[in-house]
Structures are given as structure tokens and as C-alpha cells.
C-alpha positions in Angstrom: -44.0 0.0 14.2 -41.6 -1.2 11.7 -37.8 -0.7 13.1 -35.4 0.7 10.7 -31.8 -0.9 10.3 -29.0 1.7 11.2 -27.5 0.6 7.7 -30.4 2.5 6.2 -29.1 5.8 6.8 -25.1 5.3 7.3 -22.4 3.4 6.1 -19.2 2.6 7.1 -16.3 3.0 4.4 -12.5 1.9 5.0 -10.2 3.5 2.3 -6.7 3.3 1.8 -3.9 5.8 3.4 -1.7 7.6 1.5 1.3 5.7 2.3 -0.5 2.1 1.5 0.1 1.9 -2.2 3.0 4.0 -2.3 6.1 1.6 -2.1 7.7 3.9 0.2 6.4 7.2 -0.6 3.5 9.4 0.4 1.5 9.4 -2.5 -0.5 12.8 -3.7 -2.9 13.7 -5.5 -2.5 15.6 -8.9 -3.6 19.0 -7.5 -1.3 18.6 -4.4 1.4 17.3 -6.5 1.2 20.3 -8.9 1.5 22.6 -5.6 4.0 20.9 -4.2 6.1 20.8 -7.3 5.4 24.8 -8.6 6.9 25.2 -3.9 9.8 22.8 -5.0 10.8 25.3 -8.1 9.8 28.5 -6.4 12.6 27.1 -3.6 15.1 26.3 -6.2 15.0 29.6 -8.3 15.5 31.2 -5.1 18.6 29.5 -4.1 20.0 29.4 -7.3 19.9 33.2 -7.6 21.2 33.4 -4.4 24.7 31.5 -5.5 23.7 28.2 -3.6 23.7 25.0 -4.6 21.0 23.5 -6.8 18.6 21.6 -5.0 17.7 19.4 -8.2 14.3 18.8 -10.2 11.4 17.6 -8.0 11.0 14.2 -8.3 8.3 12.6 -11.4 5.4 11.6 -9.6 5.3 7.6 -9.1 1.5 7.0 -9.1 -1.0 9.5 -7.9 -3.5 8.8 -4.5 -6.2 6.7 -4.8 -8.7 6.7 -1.8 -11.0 4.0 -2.9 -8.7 1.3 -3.1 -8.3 -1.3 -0.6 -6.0 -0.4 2.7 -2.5 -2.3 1.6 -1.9 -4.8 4.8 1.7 -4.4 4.3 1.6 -0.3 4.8 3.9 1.0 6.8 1.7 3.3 8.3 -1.8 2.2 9.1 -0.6 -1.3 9.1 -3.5 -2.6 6.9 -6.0 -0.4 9.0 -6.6 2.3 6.1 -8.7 5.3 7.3 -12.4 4.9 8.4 -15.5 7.3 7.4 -18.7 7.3 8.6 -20.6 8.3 5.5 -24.6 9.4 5.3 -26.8 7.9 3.2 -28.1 9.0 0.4 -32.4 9.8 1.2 -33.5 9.4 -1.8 -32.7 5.4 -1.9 -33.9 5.0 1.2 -36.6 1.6 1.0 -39.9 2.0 2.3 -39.1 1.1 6.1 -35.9 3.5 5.8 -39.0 6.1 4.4 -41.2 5.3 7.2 -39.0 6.0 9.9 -36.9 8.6 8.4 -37.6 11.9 10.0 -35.6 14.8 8.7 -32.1 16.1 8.3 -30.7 19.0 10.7 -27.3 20.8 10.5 -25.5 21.9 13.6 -22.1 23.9 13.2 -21.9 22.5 9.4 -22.3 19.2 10.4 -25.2 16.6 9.6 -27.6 14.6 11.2 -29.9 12.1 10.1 -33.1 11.7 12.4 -35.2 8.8 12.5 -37.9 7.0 14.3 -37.0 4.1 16.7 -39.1 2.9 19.4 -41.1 6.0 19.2 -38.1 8.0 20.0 -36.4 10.4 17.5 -33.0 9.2 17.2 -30.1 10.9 14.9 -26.6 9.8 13.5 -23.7 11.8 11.9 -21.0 11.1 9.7 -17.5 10.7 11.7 
């Protein structure tokens, strides 16, 4: 029998945190900026029409969250470390021994599983 590599059916990403490219700041992305910005004014109005001081604008986003880059070994948060994901595969470009020993996905509680022959065995991995 033809053993499969593990590599075949996961992969193991490293993606940056939101502090790494953010000279300082947490960075967001544009939906959560937008949210955090309409909370920001929503905050404001109410003070202001309540005779308190004025909180100020929200401040102009500096550059928006970027997962994909590399982790930032400077950060002063993960330290360089950047947040791992397991990741599954995608089946359809699996080779032909990732074919041969491939043997099903199954969901439990929302969360997959890739099966696969080893050794006779069925064996299964899950992203993380």
C-alpha cells in the first residue's frame, strides 16, 4: 500500500496578528472599522446632547488588517509568532496517492475531518 503524506490533506498556515503591521495600533478591517466608527459617533451624539464634553472625531483609519502577510518579528504582541491555522486541503487536488488513500469527509458538531487510509487503519485530521 502506497502511504499518503499528512501534507496531502492539511496545511499549516502562519498569518500575521493584528497588532504586527500596525506601528502601534490594532489594525481592523474595513467592516469592523465602519462598526467601530458608526459606535464612536453613536457615543458622541449622545454626549453631546447630553451637555458633555465632545469626545472628538474617531480617528482616520491608518491601514486596514491584512491576514496573509508575514507575522512582523518586531510586534509587540505575538513577538514574530503571528497566529497559526491548521487548514484542510482542498480534495479535489489531491495527487493520485492523496486519491488512493483518501477516504471521506465527516462533520462532527460543525467541525471537519478528513479520513484517510494509513497502514490499513482509517485515520482522520481536523483543522485547528
Amino acid at each position: 500500500m502506497v502511504k499518503p503524506l499528512i501534507e496531502e490533506f492539511v496545511e499549516r498556515r502562519i498569518y500575521s496578528c493584528r497588532h504586527c503591521h500596525g506601528n502601534g495600533q490594532m489594525l481592523m478591517t474595513p467592516a469592523e472599522y465602519a462598526k467601530a466608527k458608526q459606535a464612536h459617533n453613536s457615543k458622541r451624539a449622545k454626549k453631546i446632547a447630553a451637555g458633555k464634553a465632545d469626545i472628538g472625531d474617531f480617528p482616520p483609519a491608518v491601514r486596514r488588517y491584512e491576514a496573509k502577510k508575514p507575522p512582523n518579528p518586531e510586534c509587540p504582541k505575538c513577538h514574530g509568532e503571528g497566529i497559526k491555522k491548521t487548514l484542510l486541503r482542498d480534495t479535489r487536488t489531491l495527487t493520485p496517492r492523496g486519491l488512493y488513500a483518501f477516504a471521506g469527509v465527516k462533520l462532527v458538531n460543525g467541525r471537519a475531518f478528513v479520513m484517510y487510509w494509513e497502514d490499513g487503519v482509517i485515520r482522520e485530521v481536523s483543522e485547528a
